[in-house]
C-alpha positions as CSV (number, residue, x, y, z in Angstrom):
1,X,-68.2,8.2,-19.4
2,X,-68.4,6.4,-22.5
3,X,-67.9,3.1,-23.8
4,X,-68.0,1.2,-27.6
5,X,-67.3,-1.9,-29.0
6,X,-66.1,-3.2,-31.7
7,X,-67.3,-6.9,-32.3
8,X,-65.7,-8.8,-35.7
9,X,-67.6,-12.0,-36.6
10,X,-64.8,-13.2,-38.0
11,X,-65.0,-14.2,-41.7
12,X,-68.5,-13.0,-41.9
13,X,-68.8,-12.5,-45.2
14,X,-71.9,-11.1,-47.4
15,X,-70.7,-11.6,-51.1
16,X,-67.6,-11.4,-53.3
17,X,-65.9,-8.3,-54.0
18,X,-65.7,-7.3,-57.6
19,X,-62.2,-8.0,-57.6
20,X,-62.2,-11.5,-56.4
21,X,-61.4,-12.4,-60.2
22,X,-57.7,-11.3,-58.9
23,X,-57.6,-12.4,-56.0
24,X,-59.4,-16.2,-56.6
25,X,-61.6,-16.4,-59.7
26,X,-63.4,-19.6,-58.4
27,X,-64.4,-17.3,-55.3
28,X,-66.4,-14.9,-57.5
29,X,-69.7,-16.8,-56.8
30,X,-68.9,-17.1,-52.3
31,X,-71.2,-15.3,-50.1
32,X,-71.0,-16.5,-46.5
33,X,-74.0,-15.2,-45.1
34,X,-76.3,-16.4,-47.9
35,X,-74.6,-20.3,-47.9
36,X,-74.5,-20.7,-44.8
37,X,-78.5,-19.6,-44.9
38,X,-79.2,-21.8,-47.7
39,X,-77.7,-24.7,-46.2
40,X,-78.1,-24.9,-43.1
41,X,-80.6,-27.0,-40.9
42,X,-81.7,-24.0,-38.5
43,X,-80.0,-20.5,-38.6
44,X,-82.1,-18.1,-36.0
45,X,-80.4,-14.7,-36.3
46,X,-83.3,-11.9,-35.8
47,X,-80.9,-9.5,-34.1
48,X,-78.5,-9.4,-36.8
49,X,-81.0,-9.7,-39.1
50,X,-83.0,-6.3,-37.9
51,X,-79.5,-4.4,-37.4
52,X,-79.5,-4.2,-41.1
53,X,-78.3,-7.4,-42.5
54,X,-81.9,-8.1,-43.9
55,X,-81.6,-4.6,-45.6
56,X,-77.6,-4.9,-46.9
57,X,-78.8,-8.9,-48.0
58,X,-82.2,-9.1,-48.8
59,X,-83.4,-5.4,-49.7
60,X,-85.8,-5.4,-46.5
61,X,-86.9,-2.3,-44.8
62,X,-83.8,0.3,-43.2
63,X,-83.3,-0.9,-39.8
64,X,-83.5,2.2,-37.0
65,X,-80.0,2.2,-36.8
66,X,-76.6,2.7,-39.0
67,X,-75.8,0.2,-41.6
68,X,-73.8,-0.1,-44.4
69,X,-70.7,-2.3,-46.0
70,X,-67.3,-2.3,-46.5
71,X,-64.4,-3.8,-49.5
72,X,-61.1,-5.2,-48.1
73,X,-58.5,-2.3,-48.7
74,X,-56.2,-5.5,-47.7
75,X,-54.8,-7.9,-50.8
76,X,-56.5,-10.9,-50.2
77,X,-58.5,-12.0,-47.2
78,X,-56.6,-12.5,-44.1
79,X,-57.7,-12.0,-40.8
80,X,-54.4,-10.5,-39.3
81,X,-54.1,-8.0,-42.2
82,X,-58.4,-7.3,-41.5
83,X,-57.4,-6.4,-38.2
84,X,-54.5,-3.8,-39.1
85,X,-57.3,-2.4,-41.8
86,X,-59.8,-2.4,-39.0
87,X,-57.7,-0.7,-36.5
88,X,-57.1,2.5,-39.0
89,X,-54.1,0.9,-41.8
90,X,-53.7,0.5,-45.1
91,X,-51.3,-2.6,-45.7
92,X,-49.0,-2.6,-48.5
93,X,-49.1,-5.4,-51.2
94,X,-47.2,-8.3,-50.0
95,X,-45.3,-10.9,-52.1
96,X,-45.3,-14.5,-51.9
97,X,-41.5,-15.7,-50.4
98,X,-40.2,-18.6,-49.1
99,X,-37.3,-19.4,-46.8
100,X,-35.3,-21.3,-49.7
101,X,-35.4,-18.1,-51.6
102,X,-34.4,-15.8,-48.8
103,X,-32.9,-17.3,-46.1
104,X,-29.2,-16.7,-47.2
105,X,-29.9,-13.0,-47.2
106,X,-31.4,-13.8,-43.6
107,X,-28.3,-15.6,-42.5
108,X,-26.2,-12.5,-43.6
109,X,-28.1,-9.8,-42.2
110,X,-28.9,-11.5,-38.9
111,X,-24.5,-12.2,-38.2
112,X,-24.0,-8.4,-39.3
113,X,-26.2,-7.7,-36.5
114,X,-24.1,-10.0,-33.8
115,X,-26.1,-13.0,-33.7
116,X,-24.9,-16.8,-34.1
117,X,-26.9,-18.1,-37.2
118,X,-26.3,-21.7,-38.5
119,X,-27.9,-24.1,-40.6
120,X,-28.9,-27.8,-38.3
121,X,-28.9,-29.2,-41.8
122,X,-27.0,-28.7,-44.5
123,X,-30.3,-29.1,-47.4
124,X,-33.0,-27.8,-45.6
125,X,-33.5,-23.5,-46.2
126,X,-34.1,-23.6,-42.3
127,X,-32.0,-21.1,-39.6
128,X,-31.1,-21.8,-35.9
129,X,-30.1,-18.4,-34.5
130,X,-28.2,-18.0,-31.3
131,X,-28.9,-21.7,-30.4
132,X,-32.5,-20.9,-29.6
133,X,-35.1,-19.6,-32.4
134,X,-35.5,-21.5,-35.6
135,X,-36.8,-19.6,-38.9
136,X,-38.6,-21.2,-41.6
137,X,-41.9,-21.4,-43.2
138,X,-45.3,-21.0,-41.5
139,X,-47.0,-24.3,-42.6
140,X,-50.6,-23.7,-41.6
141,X,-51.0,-20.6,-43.9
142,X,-51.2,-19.8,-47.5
143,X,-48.0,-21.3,-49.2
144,X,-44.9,-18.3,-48.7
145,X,-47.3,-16.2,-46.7
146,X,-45.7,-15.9,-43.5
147,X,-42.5,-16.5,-41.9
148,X,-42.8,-17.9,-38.4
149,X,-39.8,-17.7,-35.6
150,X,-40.3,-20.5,-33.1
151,X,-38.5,-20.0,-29.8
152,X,-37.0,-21.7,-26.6
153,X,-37.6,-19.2,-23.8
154,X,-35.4,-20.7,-21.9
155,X,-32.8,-20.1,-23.8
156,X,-34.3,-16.5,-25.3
157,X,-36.5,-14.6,-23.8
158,X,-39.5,-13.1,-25.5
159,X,-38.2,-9.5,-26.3
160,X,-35.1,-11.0,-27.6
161,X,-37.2,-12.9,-30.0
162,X,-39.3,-10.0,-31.0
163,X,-35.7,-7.7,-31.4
164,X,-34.8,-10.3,-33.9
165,X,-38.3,-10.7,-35.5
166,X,-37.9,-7.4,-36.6
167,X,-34.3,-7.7,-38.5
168,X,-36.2,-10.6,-40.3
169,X,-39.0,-8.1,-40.6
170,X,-36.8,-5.1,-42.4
171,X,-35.4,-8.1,-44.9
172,X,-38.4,-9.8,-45.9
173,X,-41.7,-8.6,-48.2
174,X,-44.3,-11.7,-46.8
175,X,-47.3,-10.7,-45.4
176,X,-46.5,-11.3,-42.0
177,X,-43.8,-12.6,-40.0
178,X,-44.5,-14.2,-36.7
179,X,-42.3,-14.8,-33.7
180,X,-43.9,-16.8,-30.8
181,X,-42.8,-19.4,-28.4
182,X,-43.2,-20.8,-25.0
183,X,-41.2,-22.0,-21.8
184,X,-42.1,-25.6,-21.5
185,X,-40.0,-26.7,-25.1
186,X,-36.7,-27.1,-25.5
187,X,-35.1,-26.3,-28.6
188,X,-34.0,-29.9,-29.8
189,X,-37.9,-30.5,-29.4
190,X,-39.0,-27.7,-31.9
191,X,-36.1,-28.9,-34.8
192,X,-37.6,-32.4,-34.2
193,X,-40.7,-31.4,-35.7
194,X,-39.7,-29.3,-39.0
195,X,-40.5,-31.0,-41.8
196,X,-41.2,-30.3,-45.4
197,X,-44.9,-29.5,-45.8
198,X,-44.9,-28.9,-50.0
199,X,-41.8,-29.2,-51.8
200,X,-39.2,-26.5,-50.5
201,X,-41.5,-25.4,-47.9
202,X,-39.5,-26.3,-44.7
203,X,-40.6,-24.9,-41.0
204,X,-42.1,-25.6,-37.5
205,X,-44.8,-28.0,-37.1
206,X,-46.2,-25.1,-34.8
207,X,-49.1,-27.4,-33.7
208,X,-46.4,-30.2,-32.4
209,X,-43.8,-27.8,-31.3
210,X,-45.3,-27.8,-27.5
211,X,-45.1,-23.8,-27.4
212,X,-48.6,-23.3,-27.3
213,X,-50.5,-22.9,-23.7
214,X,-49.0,-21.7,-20.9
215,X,-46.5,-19.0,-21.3
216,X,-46.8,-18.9,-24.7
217,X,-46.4,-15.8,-26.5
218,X,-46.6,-14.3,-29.5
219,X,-45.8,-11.1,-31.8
220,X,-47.3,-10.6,-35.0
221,X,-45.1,-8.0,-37.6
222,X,-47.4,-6.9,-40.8
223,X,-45.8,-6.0,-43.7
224,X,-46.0,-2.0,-44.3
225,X,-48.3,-1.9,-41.1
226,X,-47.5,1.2,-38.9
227,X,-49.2,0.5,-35.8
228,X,-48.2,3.6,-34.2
229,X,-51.3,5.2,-36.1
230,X,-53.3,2.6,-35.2
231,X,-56.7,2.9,-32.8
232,X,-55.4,0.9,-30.1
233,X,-51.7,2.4,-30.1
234,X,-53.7,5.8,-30.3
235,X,-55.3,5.1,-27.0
236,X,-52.8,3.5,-25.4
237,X,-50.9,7.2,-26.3
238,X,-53.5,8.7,-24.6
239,X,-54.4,6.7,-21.5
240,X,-57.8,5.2,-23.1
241,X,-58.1,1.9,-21.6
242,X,-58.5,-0.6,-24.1
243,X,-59.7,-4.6,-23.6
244,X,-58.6,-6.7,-26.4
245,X,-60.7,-10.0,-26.1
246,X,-60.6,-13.1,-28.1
247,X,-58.2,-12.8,-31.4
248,X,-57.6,-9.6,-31.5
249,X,-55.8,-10.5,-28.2
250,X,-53.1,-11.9,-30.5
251,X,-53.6,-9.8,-33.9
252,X,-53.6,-6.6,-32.6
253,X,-50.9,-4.6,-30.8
254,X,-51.9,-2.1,-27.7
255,X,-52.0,-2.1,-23.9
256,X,-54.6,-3.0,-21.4
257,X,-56.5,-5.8,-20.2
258,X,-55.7,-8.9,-23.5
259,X,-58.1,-12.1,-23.2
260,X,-57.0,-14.5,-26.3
261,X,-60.0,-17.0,-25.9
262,X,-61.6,-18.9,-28.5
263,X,-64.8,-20.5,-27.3
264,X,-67.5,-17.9,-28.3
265,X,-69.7,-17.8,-25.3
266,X,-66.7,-17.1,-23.0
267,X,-66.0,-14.4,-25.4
268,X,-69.4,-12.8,-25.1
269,X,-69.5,-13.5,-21.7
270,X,-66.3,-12.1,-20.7
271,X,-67.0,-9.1,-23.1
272,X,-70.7,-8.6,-20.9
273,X,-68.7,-8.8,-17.8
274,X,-65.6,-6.5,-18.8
275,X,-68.6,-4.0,-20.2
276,X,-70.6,-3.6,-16.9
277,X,-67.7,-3.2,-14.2
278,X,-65.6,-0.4,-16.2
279,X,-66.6,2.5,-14.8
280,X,-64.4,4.6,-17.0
281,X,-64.1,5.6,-20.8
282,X,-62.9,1.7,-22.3
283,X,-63.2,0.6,-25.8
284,X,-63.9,-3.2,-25.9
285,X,-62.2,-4.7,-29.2
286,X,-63.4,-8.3,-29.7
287,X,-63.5,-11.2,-32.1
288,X,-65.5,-13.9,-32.2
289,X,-62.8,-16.5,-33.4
290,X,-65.0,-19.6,-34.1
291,X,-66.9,-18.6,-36.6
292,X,-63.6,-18.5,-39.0
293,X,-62.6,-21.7,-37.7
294,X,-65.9,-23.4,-38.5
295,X,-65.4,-22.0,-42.3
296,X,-61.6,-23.2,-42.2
297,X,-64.0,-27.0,-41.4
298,X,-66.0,-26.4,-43.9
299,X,-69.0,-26.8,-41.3
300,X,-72.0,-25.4,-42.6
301,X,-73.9,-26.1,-38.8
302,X,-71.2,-25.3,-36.9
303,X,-70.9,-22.1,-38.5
304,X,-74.6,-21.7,-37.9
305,X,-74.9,-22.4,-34.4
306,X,-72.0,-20.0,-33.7
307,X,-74.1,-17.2,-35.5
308,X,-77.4,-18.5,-33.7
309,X,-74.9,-18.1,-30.0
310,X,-73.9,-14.3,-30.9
311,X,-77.3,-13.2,-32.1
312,X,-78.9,-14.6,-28.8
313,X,-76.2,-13.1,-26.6
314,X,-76.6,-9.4,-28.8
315,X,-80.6,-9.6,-28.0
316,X,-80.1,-9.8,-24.3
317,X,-77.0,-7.3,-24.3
318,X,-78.1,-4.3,-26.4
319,X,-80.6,-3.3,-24.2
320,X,-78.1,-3.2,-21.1
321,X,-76.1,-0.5,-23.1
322,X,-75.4,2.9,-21.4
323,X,-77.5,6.1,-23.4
324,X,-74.0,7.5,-24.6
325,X,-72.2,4.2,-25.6
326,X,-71.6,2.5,-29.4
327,X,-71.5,-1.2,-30.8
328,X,-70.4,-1.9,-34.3
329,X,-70.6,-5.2,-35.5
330,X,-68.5,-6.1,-38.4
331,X,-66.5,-9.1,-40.5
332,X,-62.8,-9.0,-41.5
333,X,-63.2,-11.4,-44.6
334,X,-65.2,-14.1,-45.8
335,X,-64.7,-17.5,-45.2
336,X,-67.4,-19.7,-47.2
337,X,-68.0,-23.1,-46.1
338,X,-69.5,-24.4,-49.0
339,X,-67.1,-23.4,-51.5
340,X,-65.3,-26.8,-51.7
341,X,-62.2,-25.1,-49.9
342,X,-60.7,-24.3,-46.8
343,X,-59.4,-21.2,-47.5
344,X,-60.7,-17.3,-46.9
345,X,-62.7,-15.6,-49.5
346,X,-62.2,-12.0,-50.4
347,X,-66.3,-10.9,-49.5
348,X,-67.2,-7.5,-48.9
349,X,-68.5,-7.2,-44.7
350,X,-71.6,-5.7,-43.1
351,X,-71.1,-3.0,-40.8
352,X,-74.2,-2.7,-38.2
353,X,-73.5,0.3,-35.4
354,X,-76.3,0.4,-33.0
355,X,-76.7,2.4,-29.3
356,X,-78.9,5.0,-27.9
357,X,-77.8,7.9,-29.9
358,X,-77.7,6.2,-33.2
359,X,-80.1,7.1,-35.6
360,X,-81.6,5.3,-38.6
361,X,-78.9,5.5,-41.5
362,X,-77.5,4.0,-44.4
363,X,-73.7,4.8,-44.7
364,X,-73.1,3.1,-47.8
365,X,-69.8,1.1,-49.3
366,X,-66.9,2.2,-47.2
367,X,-64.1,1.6,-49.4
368,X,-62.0,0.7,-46.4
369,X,-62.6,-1.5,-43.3
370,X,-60.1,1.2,-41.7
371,X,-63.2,3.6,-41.1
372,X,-63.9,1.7,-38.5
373,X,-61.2,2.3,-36.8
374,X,-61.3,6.2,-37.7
375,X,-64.9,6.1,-35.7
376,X,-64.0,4.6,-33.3
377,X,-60.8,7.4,-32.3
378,X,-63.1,10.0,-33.1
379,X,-65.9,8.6,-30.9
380,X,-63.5,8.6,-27.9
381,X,-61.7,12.9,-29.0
382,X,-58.6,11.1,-30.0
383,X,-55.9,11.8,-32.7
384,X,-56.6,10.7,-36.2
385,X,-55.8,7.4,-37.5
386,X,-53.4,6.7,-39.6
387,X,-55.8,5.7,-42.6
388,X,-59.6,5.8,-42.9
389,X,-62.4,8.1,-43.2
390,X,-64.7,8.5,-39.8
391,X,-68.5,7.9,-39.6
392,X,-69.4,8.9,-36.7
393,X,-71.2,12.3,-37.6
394,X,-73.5,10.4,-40.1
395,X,-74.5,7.7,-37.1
396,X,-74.9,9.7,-34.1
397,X,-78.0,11.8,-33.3
């Protein structure tokens, strides 16, 4: 029996990427890690610290176990594209679209297909299909990003919204498209709340639209994301039971036990628990969410305390880890609170694999995050992933 984890700290970044000049030139000079030690008022993280961050950060002595970093093989610095990259993909280059540019193309495709599609107002690039899911622009992310479907479950169920999710998905180059919903909203409630964020960007105000809690769902389509070759689609193929706890409850597709919790020491806690009672091969996938949210706040201490909470809980868990099982902690992004922004920043990411049978190794710049992923399926004897180059014969004893 063997186990491994894969634990993101979300937008735990350790210093721009040499491309950040493309990407956000005022970001050239972020480093998460190193503001957020700079800044602030008492940031305790030994654990981390001895797992190889000291030696990626500050040139310290080679920890006894496998470290190394990675680039974002992702445009940008997104968490839900870090996650594809991180489960073994290679997304494609996105554009930047908006429903006002698209959404007659949307209209037609969606009534060639057999579905009802009309406009609730007449100047507003905004789609009502079939009486029950509205189309427009996501406004919590980057402007033309994403494309969000907001849904009345009551009057279309969950698979229906995903079946059309995917036509808008085939006819539309954004980074993501998202199709979510809940039961308790009515669909005279959600077009209440669209409203025009930035000029011509017109959607759901998601956070107002009283789909979130229970029964909400959601489904989360990448652009050029196949995630068929994917670590957890892999294992799912292949009966590997696979717990998906905290974000990558929501950002990654696969099967098995799916926990989407945000507050970090139920994530750790549920993770300890999960870990101990499986009593058969199970690869634990988990994100610690909060730490990404304290950077979208721009709170240096919060930030900090969160780290301080994870690098406690790894101290008292490591040692409870079976002889043949594997952690890998890792970042999907940046996310520097003291940049003057709210925003991600494209930072390269420490990757720190400890366990029994790892031995004392430097593994370099990995070129893509999706070698995690890559380990992780050979680790367990499974098929390939799609992209990404395995470590696991240079970590393991």
């Amino acid at each position: 029996m063997a186990k491994a984890i894969l634990l993101v700290i979300d937008s735990f970044g350790i210093g721009a990427m040499n491309d950040c000049g493309e990407f956000n030139p005022s970001d050239c000079r972020a480093n998460t890690f190193k503001h957020i030690r700079e800044s602030a008022g008492f940031l305790n993280i030994p654990t981390l610290y001895n797992l190889g961050l000291g030696a990626l950060v500050d040139g310290m002595e080679a920890p006894a176990n496998a470290y190394g970093y990675s680039a974002l093989a992702h445009h940008g610095a997104d968490t839900y594209l870090g996650h594809q990259e991180i489960a073994g993909s290679c997304p494609k280059r996105s554009n930047k679209r908006l429903m006002k540019d698209i959404h007659r193309n949307l209209a037609k495709v969606l009534a060639e297909a057999g579905y009802q599609v009309e406009y609730p107002w007449e100047d507003r690039p905004v789609l009502l299909v079939n009486g029950a899911c509205v189309i427009g622009d996501n406004l919590e992310s980057s402007l033309g990003n994403i494309i969000n479907l907001t849904a009345d479950f009551n009057r279309m169920p969950f698979h229906e919204l995903k079946e059309v999710g995917q036509i808008v998905r085939q006819n539309v180059d954004t980074s993501r498209v998202i199709a979510f919903g809940g039961p308790y909203t009515t669909i005279e409630h959600i077009l209440s709340v669209v409203h025009e964020r930035n000029p011509g960007q017109w959607g759901v105000d998601a956070p107002k639209a009283k789909v979130y809690g229970k029964g909400y769902e959601v489904y989360h389509m990448g652009y050029g994301v196949n995630i068929d070759g994917q670590f957890p689609m892999i294992a799912a193929r292949n009966d590997l039971k696979v717990h998906r706890i905290g974000k990558t409850a929501d950002v990654l597709h696969g099967e098995g036990p799916a926990d989407p919790i945000v507050d970090t020491e139920i994530v750790l806690r549920v993770l300890e628990s999960s870990y101990l009672n499986e009593i058969e091969d199970t690869a634990f996938l988990v994100n610690v969410q909060e730490t990404d949210l304290a950077g979208h706040a721009e709170d240096v201490e919060w930030y900090a305390s969160l780290l301080n909470i994870t690098d406690k809980w790894l101290s008292e868990f490591l040692p409870k880890m079976a002889e043949e099982d594997l952690i890998v902690i890792m970042a999907d992004h940046g996310n520097d609170p003291t940049i003057g922004h709210s925003n991600h920043t494209r930072e390269y990411v420490p990757i720190l694999a400890a366990g029994k049978r790892v031995k004392a190794v430097n593994i370099g710049k990995r070129n893509s995050m999706a070698d995690v992923g890559a380990t992780f399926s050979e680790f367990f004897g499974l098929p390939a992933t799609e992209e990404g180059t395995s470590f696991l014969g240079e970590i393991l004893r």
